[in-house]
C-alpha positions as CSV (number, residue, x, y, z in Angstrom):
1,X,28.7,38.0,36.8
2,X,29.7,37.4,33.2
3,X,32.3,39.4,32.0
4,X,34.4,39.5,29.2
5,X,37.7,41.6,27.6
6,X,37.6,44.5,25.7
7,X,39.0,42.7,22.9
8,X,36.0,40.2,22.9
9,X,33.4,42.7,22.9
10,X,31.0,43.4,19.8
11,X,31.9,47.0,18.1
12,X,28.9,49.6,18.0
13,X,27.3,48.5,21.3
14,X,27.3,50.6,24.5
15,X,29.3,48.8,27.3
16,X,30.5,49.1,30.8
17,X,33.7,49.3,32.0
18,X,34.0,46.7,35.1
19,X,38.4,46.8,34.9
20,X,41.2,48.3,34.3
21,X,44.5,46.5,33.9
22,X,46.4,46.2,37.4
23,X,49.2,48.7,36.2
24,X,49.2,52.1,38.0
25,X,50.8,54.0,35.7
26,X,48.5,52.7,32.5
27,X,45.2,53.1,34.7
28,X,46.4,56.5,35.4
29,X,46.8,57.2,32.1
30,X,43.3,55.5,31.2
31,X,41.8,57.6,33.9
32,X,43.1,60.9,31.6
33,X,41.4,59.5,28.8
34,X,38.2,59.0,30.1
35,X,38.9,55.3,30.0
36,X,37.4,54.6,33.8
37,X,35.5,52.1,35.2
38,X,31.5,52.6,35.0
39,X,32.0,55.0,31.9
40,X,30.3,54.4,29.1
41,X,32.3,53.7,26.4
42,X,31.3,51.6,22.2
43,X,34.3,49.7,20.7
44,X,33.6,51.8,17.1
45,X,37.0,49.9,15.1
46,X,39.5,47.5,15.1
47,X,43.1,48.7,14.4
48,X,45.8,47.1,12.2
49,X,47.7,45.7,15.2
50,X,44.9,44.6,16.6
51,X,43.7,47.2,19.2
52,X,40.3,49.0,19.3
53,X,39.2,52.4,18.7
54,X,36.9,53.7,21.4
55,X,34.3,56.5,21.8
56,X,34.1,57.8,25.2
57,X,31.7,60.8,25.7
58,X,32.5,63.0,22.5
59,X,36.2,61.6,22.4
60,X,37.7,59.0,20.6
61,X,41.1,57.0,21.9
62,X,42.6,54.2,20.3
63,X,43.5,51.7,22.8
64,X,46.7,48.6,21.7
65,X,46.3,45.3,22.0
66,X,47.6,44.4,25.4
67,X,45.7,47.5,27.4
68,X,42.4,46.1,25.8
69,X,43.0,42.7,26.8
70,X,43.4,43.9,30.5
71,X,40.2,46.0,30.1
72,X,37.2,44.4,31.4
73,X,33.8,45.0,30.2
74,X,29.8,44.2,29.9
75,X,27.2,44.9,27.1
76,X,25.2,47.7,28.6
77,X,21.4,48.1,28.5
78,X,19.1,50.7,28.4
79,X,18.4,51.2,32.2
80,X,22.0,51.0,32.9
81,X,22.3,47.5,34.3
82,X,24.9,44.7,33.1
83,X,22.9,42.5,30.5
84,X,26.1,40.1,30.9
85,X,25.2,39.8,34.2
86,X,22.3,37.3,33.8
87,X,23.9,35.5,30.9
88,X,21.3,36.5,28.8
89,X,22.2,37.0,24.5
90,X,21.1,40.4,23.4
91,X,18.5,41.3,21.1
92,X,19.4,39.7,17.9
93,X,20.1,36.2,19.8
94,X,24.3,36.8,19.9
95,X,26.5,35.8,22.9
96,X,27.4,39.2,24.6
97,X,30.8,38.9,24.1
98,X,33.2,36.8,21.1
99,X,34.8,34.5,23.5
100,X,36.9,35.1,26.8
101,X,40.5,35.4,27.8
102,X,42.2,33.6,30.8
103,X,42.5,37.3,32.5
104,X,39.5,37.9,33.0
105,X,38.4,36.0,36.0
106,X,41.3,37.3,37.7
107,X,40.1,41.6,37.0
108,X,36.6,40.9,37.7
109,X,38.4,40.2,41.9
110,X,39.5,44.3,41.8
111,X,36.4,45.3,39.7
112,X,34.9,47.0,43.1
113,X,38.0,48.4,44.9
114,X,40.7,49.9,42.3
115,X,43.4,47.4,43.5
116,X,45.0,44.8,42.1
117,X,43.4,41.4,43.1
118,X,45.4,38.7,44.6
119,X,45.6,36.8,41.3
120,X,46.8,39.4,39.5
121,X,49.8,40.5,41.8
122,X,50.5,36.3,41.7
123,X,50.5,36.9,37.9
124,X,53.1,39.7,38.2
């Protein structure tokens, strides 16, 4: 599956959480936020220091830098299913995501069970 940070996502498009970043304490406090994985969230701005503003039901949370970066996501399509998931561009042509980060393949191991994969407790 094609995945891709928060940070490389397109604002104003519905995505999918697939990861949280392997820190307990942070994706407990996600978790408070709404920030969990399989909720629908839309990056709606970029921030000064380069960190997103997120809408997540009727809330909005600005997320920093480095907890967007460990958030993993995939553009969303109507019937629910991962459009990054075939590799296909949405429907004006665009890559689903900007670009990719070197964490990424290394969240998408815990993306089913909540735990840290191996590669990211090697990385810690």
């Amino acid at each position: 599956m094609t995945v891709c940070s928060l940070l490389d996502a397109p604002l104003h498009r519905d995505l999918d959480i697939e990861a949280l970043p392997a820190d307990i304490g942070l994706r407990r406090r996600l978790l408070e936020l709404g920030v969990r994985r399989g909720a629908p969230i839309s990056a709606v701005q970029r921030t000064a220091g380069g960190g997103l503003l997120l809408r997540t039901g009727p809330s909005r949370v600005a997320i920093d830098r480095a907890t967007c970066a460990g958030i993993t996501v995939c553009l969303a399509s109507a019937d629910g299913t991962c459009l990054a998931a075939s590799g296909a561009a949405d429907a004006t042509g665009s890559p689903m995501c900007a670009g990719g980060t070197g964490a990424v393949a290394a969240h998408r191991a815990d993306a089913g069970t909540g735990e840290p994969s191996a590669n990211a407790a090697a990385r810690a």
